[in-house]
C-alpha positions as CSV (number, residue, x, y, z in Angstrom):
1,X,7.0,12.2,-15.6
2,X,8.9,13.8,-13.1
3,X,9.5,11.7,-10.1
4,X,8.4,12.7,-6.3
5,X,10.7,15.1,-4.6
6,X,9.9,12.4,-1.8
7,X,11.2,9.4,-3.3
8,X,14.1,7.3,-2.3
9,X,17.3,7.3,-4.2
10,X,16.6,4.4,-5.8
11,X,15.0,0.8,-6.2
12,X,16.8,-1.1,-3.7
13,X,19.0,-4.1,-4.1
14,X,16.4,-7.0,-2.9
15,X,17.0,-10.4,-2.3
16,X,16.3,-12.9,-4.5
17,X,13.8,-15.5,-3.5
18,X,14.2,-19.1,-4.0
19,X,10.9,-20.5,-5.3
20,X,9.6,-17.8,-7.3
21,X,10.1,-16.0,-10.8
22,X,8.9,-12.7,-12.4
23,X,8.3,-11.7,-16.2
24,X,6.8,-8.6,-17.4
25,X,4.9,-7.5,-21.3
26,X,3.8,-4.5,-22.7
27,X,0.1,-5.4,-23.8
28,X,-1.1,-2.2,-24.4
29,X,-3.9,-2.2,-22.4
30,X,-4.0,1.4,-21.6
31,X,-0.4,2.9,-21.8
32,X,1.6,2.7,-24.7
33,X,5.7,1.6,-24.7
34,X,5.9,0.5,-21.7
35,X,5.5,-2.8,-19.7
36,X,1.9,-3.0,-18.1
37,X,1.3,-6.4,-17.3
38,X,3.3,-8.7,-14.4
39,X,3.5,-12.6,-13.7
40,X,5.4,-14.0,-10.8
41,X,5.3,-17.7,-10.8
42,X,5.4,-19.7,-7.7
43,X,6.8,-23.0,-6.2
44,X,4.6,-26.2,-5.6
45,X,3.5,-25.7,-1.8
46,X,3.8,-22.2,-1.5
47,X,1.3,-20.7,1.2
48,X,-0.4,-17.2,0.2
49,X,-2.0,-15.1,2.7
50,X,-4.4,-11.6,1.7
51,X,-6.3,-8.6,2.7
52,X,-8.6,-7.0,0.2
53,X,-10.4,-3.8,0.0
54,X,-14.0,-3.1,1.5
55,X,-15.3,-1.5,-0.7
56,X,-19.1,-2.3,-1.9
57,X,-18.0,-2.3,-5.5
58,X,-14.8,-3.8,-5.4
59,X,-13.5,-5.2,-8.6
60,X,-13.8,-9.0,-10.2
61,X,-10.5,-9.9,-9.5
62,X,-11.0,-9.2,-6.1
63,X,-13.8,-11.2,-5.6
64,X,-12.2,-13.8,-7.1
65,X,-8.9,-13.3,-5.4
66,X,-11.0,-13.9,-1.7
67,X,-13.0,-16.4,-3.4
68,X,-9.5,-18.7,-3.4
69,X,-7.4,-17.3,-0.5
70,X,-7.3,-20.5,2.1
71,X,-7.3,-23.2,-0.4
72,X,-4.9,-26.0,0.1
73,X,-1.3,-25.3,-0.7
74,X,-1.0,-27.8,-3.5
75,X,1.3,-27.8,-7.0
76,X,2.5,-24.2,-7.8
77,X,0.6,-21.3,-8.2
78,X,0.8,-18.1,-10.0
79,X,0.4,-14.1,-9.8
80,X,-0.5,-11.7,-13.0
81,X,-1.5,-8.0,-12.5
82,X,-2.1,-5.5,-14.9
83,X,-1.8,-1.6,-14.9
84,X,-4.2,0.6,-17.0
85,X,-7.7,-1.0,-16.4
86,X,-9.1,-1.8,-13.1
87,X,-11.9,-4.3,-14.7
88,X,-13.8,-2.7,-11.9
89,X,-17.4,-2.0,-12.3
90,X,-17.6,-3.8,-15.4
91,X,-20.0,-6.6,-14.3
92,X,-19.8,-10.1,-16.0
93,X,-17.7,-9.1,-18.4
94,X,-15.4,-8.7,-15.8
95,X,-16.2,-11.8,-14.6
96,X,-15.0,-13.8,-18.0
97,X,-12.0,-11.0,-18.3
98,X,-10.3,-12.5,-14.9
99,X,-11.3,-16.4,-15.8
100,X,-9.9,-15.9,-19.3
101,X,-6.6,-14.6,-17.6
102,X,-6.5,-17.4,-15.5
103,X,-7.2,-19.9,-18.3
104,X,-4.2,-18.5,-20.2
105,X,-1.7,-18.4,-16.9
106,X,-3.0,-22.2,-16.5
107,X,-2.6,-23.4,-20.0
108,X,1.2,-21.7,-20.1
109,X,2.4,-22.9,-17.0
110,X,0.3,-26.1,-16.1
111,X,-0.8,-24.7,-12.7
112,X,-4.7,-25.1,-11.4
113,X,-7.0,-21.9,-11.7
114,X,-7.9,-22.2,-8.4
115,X,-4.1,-21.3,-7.7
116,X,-4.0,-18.0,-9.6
117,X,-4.3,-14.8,-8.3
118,X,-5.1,-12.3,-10.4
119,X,-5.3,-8.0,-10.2
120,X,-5.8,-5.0,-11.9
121,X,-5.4,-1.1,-11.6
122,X,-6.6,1.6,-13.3
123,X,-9.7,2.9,-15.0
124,X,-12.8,2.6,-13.5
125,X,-15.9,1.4,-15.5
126,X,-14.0,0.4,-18.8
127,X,-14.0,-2.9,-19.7
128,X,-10.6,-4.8,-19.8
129,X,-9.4,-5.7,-23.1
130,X,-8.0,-8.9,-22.2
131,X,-6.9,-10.1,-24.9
132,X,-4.1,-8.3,-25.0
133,X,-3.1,-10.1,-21.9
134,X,-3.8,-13.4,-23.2
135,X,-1.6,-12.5,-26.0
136,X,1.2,-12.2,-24.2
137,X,1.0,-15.1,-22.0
138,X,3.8,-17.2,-24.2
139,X,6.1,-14.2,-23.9
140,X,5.6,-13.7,-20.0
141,X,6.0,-17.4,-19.5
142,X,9.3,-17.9,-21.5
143,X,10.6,-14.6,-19.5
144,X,10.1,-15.7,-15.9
145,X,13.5,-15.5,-14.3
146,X,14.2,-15.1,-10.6
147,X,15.8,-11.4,-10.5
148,X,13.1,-9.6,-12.7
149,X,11.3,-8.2,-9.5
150,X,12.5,-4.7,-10.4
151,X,10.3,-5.4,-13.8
152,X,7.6,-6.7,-12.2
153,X,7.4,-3.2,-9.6
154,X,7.3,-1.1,-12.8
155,X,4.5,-3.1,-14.6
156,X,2.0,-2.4,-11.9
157,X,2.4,1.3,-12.3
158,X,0.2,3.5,-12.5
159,X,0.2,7.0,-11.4
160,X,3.2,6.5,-9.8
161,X,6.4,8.2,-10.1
162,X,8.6,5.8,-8.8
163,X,8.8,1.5,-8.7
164,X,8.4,0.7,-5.0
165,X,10.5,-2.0,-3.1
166,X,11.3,-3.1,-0.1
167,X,13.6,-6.1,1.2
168,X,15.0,-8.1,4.4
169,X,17.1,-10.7,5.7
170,X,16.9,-12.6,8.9
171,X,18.9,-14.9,10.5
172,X,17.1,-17.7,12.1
173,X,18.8,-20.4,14.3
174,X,21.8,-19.6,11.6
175,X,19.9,-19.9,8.5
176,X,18.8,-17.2,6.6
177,X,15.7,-16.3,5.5
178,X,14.6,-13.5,2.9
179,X,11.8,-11.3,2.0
180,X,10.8,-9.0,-0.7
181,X,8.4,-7.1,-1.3
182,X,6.8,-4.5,-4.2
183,X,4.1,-1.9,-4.5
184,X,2.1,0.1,-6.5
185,X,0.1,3.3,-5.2
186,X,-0.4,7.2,-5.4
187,X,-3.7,8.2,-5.6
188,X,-7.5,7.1,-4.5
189,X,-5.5,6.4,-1.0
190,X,-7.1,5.5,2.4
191,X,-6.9,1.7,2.7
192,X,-10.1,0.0,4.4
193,X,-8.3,-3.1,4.6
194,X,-4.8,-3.3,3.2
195,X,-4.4,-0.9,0.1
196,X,-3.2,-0.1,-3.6
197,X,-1.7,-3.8,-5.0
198,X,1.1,-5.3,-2.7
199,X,3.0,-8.4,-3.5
200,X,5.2,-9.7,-0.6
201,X,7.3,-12.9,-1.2
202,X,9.3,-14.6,1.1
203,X,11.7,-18.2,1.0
204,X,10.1,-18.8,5.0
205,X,8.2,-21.8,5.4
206,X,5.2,-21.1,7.1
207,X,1.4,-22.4,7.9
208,X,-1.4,-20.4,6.2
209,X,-3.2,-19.3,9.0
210,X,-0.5,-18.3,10.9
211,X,0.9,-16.5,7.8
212,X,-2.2,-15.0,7.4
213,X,-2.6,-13.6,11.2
214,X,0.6,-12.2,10.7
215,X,0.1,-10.2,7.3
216,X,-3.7,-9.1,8.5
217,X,-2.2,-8.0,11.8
218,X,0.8,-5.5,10.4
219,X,-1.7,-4.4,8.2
220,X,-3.5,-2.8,10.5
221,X,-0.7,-1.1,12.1
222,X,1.0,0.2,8.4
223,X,-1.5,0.0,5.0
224,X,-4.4,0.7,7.2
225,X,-2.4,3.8,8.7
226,X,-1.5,5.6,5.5
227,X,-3.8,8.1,3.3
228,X,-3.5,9.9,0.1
229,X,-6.8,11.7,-0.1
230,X,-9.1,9.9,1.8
231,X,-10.5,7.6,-1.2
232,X,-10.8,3.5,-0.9
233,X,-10.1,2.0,-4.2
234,X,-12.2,-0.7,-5.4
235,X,-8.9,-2.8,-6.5
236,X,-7.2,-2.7,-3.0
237,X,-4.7,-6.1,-2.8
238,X,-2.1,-7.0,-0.8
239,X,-1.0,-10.8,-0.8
240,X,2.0,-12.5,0.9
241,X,3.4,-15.7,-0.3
242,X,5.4,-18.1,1.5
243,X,7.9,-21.0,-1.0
244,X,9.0,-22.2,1.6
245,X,12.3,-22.8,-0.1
246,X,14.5,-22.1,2.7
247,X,13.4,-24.9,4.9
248,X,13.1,-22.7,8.0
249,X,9.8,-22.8,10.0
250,X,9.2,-19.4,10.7
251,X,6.1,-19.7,12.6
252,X,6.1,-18.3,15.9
253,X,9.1,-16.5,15.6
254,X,9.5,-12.4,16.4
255,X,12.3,-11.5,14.2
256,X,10.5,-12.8,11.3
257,X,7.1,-11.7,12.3
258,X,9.4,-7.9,13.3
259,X,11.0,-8.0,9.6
260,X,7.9,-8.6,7.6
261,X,6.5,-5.8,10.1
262,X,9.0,-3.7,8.5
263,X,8.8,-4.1,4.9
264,X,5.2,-3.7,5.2
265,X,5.8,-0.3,6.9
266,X,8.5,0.6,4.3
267,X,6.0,0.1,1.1
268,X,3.3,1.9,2.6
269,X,5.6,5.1,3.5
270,X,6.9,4.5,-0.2
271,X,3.0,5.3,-1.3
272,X,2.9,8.3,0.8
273,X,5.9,9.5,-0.6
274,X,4.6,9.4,-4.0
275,X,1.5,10.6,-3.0
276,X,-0.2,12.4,-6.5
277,X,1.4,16.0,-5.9
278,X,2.7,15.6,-2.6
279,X,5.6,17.8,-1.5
280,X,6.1,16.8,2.3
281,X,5.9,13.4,4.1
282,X,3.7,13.9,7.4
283,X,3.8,11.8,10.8
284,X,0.5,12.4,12.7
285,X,0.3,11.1,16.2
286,X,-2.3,11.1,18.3
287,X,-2.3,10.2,21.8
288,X,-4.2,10.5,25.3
289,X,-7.5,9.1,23.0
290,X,-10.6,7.5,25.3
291,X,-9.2,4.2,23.0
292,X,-6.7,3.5,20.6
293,X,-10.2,3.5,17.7
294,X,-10.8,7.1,18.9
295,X,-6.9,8.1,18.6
296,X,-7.1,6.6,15.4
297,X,-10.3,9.0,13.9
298,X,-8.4,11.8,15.5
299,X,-5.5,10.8,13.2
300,X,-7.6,10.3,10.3
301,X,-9.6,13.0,10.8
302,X,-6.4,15.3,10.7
303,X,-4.3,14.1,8.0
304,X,-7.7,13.4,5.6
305,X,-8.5,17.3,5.9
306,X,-8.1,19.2,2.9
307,X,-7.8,22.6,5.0
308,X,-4.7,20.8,7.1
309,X,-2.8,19.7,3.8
310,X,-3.5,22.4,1.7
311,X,-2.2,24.5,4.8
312,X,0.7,22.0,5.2
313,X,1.2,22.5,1.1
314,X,1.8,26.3,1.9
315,X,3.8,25.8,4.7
316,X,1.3,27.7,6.8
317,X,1.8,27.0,10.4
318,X,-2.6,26.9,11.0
319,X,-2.9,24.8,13.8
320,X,-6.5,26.7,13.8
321,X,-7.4,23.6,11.4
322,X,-5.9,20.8,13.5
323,X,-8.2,22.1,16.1
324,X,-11.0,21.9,13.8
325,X,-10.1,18.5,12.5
326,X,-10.2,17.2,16.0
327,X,-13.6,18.3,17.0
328,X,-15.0,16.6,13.7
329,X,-13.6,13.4,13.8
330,X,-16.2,12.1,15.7
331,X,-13.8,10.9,18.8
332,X,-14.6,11.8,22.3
333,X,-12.3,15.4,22.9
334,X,-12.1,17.5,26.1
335,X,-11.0,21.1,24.1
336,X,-9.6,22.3,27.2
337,X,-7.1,19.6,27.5
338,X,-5.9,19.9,23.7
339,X,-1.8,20.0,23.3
340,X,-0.6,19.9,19.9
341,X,2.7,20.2,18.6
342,X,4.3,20.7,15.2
343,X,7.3,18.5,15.3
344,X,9.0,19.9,18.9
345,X,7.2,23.3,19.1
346,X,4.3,23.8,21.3
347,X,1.4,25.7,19.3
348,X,-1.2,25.0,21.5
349,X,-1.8,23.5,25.3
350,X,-4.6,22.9,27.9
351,X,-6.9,23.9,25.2
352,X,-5.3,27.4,24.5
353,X,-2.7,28.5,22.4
354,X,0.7,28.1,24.0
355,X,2.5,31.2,25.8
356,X,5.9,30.8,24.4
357,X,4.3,30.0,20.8
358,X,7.0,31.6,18.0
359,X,5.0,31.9,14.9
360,X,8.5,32.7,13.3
361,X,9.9,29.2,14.5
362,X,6.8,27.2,13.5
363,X,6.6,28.7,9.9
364,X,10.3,28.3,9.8
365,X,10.0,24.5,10.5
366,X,7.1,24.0,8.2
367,X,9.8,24.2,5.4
368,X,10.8,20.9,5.9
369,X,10.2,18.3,3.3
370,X,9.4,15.8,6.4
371,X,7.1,17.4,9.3
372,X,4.8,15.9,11.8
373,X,1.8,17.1,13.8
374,X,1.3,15.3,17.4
375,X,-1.9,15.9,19.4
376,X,-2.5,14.9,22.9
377,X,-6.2,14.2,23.9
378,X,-5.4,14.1,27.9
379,X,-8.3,12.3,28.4
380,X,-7.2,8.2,27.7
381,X,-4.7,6.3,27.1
382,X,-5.3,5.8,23.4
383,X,-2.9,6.5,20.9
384,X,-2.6,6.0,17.0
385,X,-0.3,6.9,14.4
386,X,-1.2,8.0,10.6
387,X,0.9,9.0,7.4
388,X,-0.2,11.3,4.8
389,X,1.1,13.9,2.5
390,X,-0.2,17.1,1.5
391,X,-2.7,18.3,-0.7
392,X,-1.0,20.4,-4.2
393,X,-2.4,21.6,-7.4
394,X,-0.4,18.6,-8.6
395,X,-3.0,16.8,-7.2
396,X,-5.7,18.3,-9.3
397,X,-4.0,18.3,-12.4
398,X,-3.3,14.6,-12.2
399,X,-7.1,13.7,-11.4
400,X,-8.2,16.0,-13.8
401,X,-6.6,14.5,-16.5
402,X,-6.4,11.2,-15.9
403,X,-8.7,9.8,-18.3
404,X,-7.1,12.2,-20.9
């Protein structure tokens, strides 16, 4: 598989958290040689906070997953996700599929089923073969060791081209406490909620409702700001747990609340950047909306259209089709108050294409692998920002042989 021309160098040195170990199996549930399932086990007391997809057919484990979010933080608890298989859309078998899971997690590590989180990504409609999970329970369990994150970031892939991480450390009062966080995501993008599967786990003690405002709150401001092709999977996870380990109350405090802001923001640029196909990273803003909800369908609106990527794929400077993608977003738009630039070029202004506009310059700077389109609605003080990538026969050839 060739790895996105996006992607980082590398999967970053994170720090290791206190409280929590990682294993990872090949079961052969859809891919063959490589690892495909995950377990993270995790201290007595730890808190865990989620978001989950919207979607009207999301899958059993994410039923099941909201079902247990809140419960009291008592004895450890446990994590497992598998790649492959979404068990989505596979009705009470997928049911017994997540509660067999959990009974195997619980039987090999002693922890309560109401303490186990559980996930899977993949095919739609196909039922999981679970087995294969439950078969490797013993090995997963003897494994667990606190630096096998990087192991655990690979496991969850699917489509993806590259493991994604992301890490911190803050200094609190003198003390430090750590985060870390891992990813999986490339195509059926456009989060209604948080997105893809993302695992954060950090050594801070903290309440669960306050961890939970916190998680539910950057996620509106990073996973719900990214998109791939406009798609809401029916598997969409992202859960935060807190060990507590380090001793240091967290709760209330910015730097914390800034850093976990951060490696939030990280993964989901990570997903953008290995976007199925995807050759360039792109920044949308949108500002001067009625309200920052209008600014954001603007946003949407533009970096969701197939006509703007696929022009963005061809480095075609057609701001024609960010014009177009405004007046269908639904937003309130005055067209003769319309600026739009393409990173620090003025194409267009007071609803007219700029005077100075070089179409050599523009074309020249839609080479870059990074570009971004801003848009100024002049009629509000509404703004929003969005990521997305564009839109490549890589795409295609992905979906249309994914199955295969």
């Amino acid at each position: 598989m060739t790895i996105s021309p996006l992607a980082p160098a590398g999967f970053p040195d994170l720090p290791v958290i206190d409280g929590i170990t990682f294993a990872a199996a090949a079961a052969g549930v859809h891919y063959a040689g490589r690892d495909d399932v995950m377990l993270a086990a995790l201290a007595p007391g730890s808190t865990i906070a989620g978001v989950f997809t919207r979607s009207a057919t999301r899958s059993a484990n994410v039923l099941d997953c909201q079902a247990k979010l809140g419960a009291d933080p008592v004895g450890p608890a446990a994590i497992i996700v598998n790649s492959g298989n979404s068990n989505a859309f596979t009705g009470k078998y997928g049911d017994g599929s997540v509660k067999a899971i959990c009974g195997a997690v619980s039987d090999a590590l002693q922890i309560d089923e109401r303490r186990i989180f559980t996930a899977s990504t993949g095919v739609i409609g196909e039922r999981l073969p679970h087995d294969r999970i439950v078969g490797k329970m013993q090995e997963l369990a003897a494994n667990l060791a606190p630096d096998s994150i990087t192991d655990a970031a690979k496991a969850i892939m699917t489509t993806d081209t590259f493991p994604k991480g992301a890490g911190a450390s803050v200094d609190i009062n003198g003390q430090t406490v750590k985060i870390a966080g891992i990813a999986k995501g490339s195509g059926m993008i456009a989060p209604d909620m948080a997105t893809m599967l993302v695992y954060i786990f950090t050594d801070a003690k903290i309440e669960q409702p306050t961890l939970q405002a916190l998680v539910s709150g950057h996620n509106a401001k990073t996973f719900n700001c990214i998109t791939v092709d406009s798609d809401t999977s029916t598997s969409d996870t992202l859960i935060a747990a807190a060990t507590g380990a380090s001793g240091v109350d967290v709760g209330g405090n910015s730097d914390f609340a800034q850093a976990l802001h951060n490696v939030m923001l990280d993964l989901a640029h990570q997903v953008v950047r290995d976007g199925e196909g995807a050759t360039k990273f792109v920044t949308v803003n949108v500002s001067g909306g009625q309200s920052d909800s209008d600014a954001h369908k603007v946003a949407l609106s533009i970096a969701n259209s197939p006509l703007v990527k696929t022009a963005i794929a061809g480095e075609d400077a057609n701001w024609g089709r960010v014009v177009m993608a405004v007046g269908k977003s639904g937003a309130a738009a005055d067209r003769d108050k319309l600026n739009i630039k393409f990173g620090d070029i003025t194409v267009a202004e007071n609803g007219w294409r700029a005077p100075d506009y070089s179409e050599d310059a523009t074309s020249a700077y839609m080479k870059n692998d990074e570009l971004s389109i801003s848009v100024d609605l002049g009629i509000g003080a509404g703004k929003s920002t969005v990521w997305t990538c564009d839109l490549t026969h890589g795409y295609i050839s992905i979906n249309a042989d994914y199955r295969s």
